[in-house]
C-alpha positions in Angstrom: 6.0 -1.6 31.7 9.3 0.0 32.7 11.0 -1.6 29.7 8.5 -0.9 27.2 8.8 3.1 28.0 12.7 2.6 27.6 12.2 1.2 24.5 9.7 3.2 23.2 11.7 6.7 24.2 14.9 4.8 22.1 12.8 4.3 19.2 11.5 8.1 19.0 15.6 9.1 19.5 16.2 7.2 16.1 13.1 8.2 14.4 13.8 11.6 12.1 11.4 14.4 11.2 13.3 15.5 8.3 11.2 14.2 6.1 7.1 13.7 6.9 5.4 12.0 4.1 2.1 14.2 3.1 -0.1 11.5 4.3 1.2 12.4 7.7 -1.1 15.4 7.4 -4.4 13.5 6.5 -4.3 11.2 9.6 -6.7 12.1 12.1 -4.2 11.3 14.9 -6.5 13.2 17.6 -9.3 10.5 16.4 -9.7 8.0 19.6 -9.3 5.1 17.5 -6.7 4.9 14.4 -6.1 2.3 12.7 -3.2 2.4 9.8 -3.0 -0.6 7.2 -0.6 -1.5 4.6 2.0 -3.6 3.3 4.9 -4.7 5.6 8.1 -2.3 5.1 6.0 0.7 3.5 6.6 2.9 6.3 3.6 2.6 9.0 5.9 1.8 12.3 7.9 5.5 11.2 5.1 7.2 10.7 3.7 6.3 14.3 7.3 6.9 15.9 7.0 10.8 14.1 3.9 11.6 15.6 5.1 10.7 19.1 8.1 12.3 18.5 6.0 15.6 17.2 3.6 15.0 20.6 7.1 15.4 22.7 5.7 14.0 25.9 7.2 11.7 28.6 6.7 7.8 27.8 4.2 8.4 31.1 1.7 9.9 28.6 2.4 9.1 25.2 4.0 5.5 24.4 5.3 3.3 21.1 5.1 -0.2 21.6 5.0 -3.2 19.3 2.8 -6.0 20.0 5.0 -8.7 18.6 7.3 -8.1 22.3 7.6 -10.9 24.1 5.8 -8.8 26.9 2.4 -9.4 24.8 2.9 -13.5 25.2 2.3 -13.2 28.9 0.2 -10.1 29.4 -2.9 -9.1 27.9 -3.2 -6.0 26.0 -6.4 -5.0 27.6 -4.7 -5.1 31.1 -1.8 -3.4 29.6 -3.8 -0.7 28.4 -5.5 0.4 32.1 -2.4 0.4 33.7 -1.4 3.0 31.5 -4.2 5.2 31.6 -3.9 4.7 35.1 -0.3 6.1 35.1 -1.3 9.1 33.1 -1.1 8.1 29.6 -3.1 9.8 26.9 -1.7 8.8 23.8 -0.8 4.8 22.9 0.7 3.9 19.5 0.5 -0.1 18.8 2.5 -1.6 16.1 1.3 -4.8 14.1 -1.4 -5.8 16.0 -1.6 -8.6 14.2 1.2 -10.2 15.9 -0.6 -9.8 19.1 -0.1 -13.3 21.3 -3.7 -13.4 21.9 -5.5 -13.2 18.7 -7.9 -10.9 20.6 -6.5 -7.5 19.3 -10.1 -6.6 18.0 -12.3 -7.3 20.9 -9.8 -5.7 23.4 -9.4 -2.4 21.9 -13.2 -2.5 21.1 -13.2 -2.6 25.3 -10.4 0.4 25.7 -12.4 2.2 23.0 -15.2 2.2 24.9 -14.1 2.3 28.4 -11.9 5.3 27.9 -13.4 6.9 24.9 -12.4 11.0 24.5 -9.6 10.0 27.4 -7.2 7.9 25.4 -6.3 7.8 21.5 -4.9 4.7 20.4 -3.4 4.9 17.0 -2.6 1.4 15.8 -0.4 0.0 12.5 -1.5 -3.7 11.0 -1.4 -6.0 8.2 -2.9 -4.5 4.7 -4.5 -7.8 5.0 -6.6 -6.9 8.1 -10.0 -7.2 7.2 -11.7 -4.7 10.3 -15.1 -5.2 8.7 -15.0 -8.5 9.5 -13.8 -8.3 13.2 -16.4 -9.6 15.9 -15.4 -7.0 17.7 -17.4 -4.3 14.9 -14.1 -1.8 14.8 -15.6 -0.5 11.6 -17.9 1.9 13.3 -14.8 3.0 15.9 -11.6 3.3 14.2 -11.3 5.3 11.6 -8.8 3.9 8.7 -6.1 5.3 6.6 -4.6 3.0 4.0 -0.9 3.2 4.0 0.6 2.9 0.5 5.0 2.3 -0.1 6.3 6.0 -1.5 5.1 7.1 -4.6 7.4 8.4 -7.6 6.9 12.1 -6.2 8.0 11.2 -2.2 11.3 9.2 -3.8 12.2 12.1 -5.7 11.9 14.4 -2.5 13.9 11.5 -0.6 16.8 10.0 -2.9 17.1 13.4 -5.4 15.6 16.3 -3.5 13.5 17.1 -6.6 10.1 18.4 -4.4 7.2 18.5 -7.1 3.6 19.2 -6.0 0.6 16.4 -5.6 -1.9 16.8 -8.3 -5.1 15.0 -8.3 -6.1 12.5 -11.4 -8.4 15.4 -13.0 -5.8 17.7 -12.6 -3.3 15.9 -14.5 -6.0 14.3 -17.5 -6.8 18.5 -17.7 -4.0 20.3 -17.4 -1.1 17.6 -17.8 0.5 19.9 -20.8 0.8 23.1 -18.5 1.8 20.8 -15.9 5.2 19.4 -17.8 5.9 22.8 -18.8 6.1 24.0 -15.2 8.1 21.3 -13.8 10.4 20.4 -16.8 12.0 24.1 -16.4 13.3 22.8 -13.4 17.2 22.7 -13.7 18.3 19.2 -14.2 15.2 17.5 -14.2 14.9 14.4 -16.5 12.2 12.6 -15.2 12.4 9.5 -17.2 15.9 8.3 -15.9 14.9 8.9 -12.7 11.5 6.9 -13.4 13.3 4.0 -14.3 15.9 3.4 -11.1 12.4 4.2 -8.7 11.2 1.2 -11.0 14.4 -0.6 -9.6 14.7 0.5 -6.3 12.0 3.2 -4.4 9.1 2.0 -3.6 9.8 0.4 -0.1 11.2 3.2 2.4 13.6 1.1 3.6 16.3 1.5 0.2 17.2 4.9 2.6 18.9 2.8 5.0 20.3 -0.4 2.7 20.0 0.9 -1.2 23.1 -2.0 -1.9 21.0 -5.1 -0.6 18.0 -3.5 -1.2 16.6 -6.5 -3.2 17.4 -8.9 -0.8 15.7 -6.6 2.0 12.5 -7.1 -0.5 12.7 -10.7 -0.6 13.1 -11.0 2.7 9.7 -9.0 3.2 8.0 -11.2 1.1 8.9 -13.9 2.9 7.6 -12.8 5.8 4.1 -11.7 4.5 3.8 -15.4 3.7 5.4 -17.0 6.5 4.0 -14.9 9.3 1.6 -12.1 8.7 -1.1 -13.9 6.3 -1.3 -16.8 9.3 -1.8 -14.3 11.5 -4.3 -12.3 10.1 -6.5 -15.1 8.4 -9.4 -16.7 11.4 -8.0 -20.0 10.5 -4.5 -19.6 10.7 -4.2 -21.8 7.9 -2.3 -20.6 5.0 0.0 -23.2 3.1 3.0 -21.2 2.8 5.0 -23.9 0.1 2.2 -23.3 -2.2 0.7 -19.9 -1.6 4.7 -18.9 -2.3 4.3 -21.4 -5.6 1.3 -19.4 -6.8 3.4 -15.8 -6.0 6.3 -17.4 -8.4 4.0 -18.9 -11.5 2.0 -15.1 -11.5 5.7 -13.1 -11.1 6.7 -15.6 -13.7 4.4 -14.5 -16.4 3.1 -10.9 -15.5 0.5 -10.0 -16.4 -0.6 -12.8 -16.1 -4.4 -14.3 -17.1 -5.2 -17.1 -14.9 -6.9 -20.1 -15.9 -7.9 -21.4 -12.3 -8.6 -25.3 -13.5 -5.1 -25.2 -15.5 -3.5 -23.3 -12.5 -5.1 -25.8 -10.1 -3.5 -29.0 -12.2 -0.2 -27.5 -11.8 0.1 -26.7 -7.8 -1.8 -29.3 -6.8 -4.7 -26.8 -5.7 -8.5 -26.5 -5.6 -10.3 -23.7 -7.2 -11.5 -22.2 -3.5 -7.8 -22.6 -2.3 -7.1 -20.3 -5.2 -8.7 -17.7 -5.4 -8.6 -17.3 -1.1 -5.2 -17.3 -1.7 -5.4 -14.4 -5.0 -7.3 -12.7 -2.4 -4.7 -13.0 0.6 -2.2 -12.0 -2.0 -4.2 -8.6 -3.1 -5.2 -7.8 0.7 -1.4 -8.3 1.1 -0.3 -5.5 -1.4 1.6 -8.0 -3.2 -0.5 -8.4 -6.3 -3.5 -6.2 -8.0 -6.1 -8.1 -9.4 -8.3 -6.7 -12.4 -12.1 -7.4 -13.0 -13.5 -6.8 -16.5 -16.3 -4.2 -16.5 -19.0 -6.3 -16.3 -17.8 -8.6 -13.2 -18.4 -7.9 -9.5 -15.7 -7.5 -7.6 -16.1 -10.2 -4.8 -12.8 -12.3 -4.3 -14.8 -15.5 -5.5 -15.0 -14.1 -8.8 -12.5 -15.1 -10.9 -10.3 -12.1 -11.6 -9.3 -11.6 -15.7 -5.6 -10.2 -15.2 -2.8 -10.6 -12.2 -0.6 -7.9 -12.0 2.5 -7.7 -9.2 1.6 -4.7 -6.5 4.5 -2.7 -8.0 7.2 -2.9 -10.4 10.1 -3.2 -7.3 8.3 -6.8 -6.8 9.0 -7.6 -10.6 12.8 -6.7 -10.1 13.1 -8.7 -6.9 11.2 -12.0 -7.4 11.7 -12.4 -11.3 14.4 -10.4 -12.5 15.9 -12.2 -15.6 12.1 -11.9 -17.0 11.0 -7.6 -16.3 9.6 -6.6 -19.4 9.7 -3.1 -19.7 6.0 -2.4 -21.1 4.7 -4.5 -17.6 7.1 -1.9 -15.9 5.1 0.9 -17.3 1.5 -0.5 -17.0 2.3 -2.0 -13.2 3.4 1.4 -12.5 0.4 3.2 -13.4 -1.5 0.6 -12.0 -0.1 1.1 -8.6 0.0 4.9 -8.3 -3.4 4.8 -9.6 -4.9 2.5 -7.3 -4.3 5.0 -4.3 -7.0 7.2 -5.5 -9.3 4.1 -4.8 -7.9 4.3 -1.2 -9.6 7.4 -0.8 -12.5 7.6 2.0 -15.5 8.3 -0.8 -18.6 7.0 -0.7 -18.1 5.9 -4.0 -14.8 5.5 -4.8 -13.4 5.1 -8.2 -12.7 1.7 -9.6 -10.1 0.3 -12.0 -11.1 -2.2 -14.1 -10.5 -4.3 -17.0 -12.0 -2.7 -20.5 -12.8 -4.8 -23.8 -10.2 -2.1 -25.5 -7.6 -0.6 -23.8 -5.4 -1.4 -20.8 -7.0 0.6 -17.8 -10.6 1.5 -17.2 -10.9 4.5 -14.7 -14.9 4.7 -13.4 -15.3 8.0 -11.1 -19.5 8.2 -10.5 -20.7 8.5 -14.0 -17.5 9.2 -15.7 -15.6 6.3 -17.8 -12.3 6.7 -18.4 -10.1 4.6 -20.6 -6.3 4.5 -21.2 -3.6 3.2 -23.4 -0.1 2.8 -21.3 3.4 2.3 -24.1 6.1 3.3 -25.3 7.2 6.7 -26.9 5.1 5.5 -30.1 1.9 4.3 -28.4 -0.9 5.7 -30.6 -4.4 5.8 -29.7 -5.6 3.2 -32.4 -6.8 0.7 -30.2 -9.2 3.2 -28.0 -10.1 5.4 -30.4 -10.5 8.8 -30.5 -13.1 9.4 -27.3 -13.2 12.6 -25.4 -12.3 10.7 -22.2 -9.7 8.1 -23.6 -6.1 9.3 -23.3 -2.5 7.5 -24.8 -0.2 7.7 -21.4 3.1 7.5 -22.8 6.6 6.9 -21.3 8.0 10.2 -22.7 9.2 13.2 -20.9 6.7 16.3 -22.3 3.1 16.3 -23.7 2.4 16.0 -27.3 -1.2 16.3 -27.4 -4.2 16.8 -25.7 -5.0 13.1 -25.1 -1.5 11.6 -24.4 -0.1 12.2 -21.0 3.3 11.4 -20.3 3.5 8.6 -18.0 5.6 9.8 -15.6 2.8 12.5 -14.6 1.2 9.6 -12.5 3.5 9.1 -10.0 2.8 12.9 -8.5 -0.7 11.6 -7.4 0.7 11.5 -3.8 
């Protein structure tokens, strides 16, 4: 325990508070149970060390640990957990407890929940790929969740370029966009679309702050990882065939976007059609690709999905980079800013799906929005001239009513 604290207090020293990411601000982190998922190097494990840091208490009461220390192979968390409340703690922060020795994460913070419920909060970081709904345990009617996304085109301008721009929600920006460019391109020096382009390269993981020279490597790396380690440990079987699942990540970076025919697919790795789409599935839960459904398709993971994007356009420079084509670039990039209004807590989110005309369907209750992602000459012929059907464009300002400049997106967060 002793060393745990020590650690934990040296890990809030190197932690900074200079800049807090706005989604700092939505997590409920007086909640008794918190549970923060997402993608391996987006930025969970900082965002835990800033709120203890912000809390300012002695390791006695408020502690950091990690669950992949080689304290967790010998000791149960459970155990762990009423000595410290014993000692006087109040306020536990767990880091990927997917890595925990036991494979009984779930079931024992179920048990801390409930033993020491309005006593202790427990914050806790894992795996996008965690599913809690499926958790014998039942953490979906304890922990409240907050989807953890990397940084969005507005947080890398505030970080690399100290350009600060305001969020706007998707209605603001589909309403207002043209109002919107004239505010913010009377900024002095501000040329969004160069900038666009090296946060295509380089800023969607946190972690190009501390090694923007091998920052491609660093991403490669992370993928690895997901594979190797974190999709074992988060699947019930543990089984996860790392050779091919990385084979499948390769032939859909290869070819993006890619439309999969799962009987040719399955000739060529040497895979069955179940094997296939679990491992689609693994891949989506891992932020590493998004999967889209045409309109008329459910969305369960046994349904064939009709086009295979990568998560975001720094995947396409790191694991194919002689093949980026610069149209994928735009429509990967809306895709993935997009997608984070879909991470909102609504009863009925919105959902992005696959239209017979267009690139992106947008479906928000009873509304159904379609879009047309290019180049500076993208035209609406293909959508047509709807009320709700816009051209988003990779230009700087607005030329119309209906086209939105492309660049707008990434201020959704």
């Amino acid at each position: 325990m002793d060393r745990l604290k020590l650690l934990s207090a040296a890990a809030a020293r190197r932690v900074s508070l200079d800049f807090v990411r706005p989604l700092y601000h939505n997590i409920d982190w007086e909640g008794n149970l918190t549970a923060l998922l997402g993608a391996r190097g987006v930025g969970k494990t900082t965002l835990l060390l800033q709120r203890l840091k912000v809390l300012d208490l002695p390791p006695e009461t408020a502690l950091y640990v990690d669950l992949g220390d080689l304290y967790f192979q010998e000791n149960r968390l459970l155990d762990f957990i009423v000595s410290f409340v014993e000692q006087g703690g109040r306020y536990l922060f767990l880091d990927e407890v997917h890595r925990y020795g036991y494979q009984t994460w779930a079931q024992e913070l179920k048990q801390a929940y409930d033993l020491y419920h309005g006593e202790l909060r427990i914050a806790f970081t894992g795996s996008a790929a965690i599913r809690i709904l499926d958790q014998k345990a039942d953490l979906s009617r304890r922990a409240l969740q907050f989807r953890v996304p990397g940084l969005s085109f507005r947080e890398y301008l505030i970080l690399v370029h100290g350009i600060e721009l305001p969020t706007y929600t998707y209605s603001d920006i589909l309403q207002h966009h043209q109002a919107i460019v004239q505010q913010h391109l009377g900024l002095t020096g501000f040329h969004p679309l160069p900038l666009l382009q090296r946060y295509w390269q380089e800023g969607y993981y946190p972690f190009m702050l501390a090694d923007p020279a091998g920052y491609l490597r660093r991403v490669n790396v992370m993928i690895q990882l997901v594979l190797d380690s974190d999709l074992p440990a988060v699947i019930k079987t543990g089984r996860v065939d790392y050779q091919k699942i990385s084979r499948l990540l390769y032939a859909i970076a290869s070819s993006v976007p890619f439309t999969p025919n799962i009987a040719k697919l399955g000739e060529r790795l040497g895979m069955a059609r179940e094997t296939i789409l679990q491992y689609l599935h693994l891949l989506e839960q891992s932020d590493l690709i998004s999967t889209l459904r045409s309109e008329a398709k459910g969305i369960s993971f046994l349904t064939k999905p009709d086009k295979i994007y990568l998560n975001n356009p720094n995947l396409m420079h790191a694991l194919a980079p002689g093949q980026v084509e610069v149209g994928t670039l735009r429509e990967t990039f809306f895709l993935n800013q997009l997608l984070h209004t879909t991470y909102e807590s609504h009863i009925l989110p919105p959902e992005i799906r696959l239209p017979k005309v267009g690139d992106f369907a947008l479906l928000d209750k009873e509304t159904h929005f379609l879009f047309e992602v290019g180049g500076p000459n993208k035209s609406s012929k293909q959508i047509g001239p709807g009320a709700n059907h816009f051209v988003v464009r990779d230009v700087e300002s607005s030329v119309g009513q209906r086209i939105i400049p492309l660049w707008l997106f990434g201020l959704l967060y």
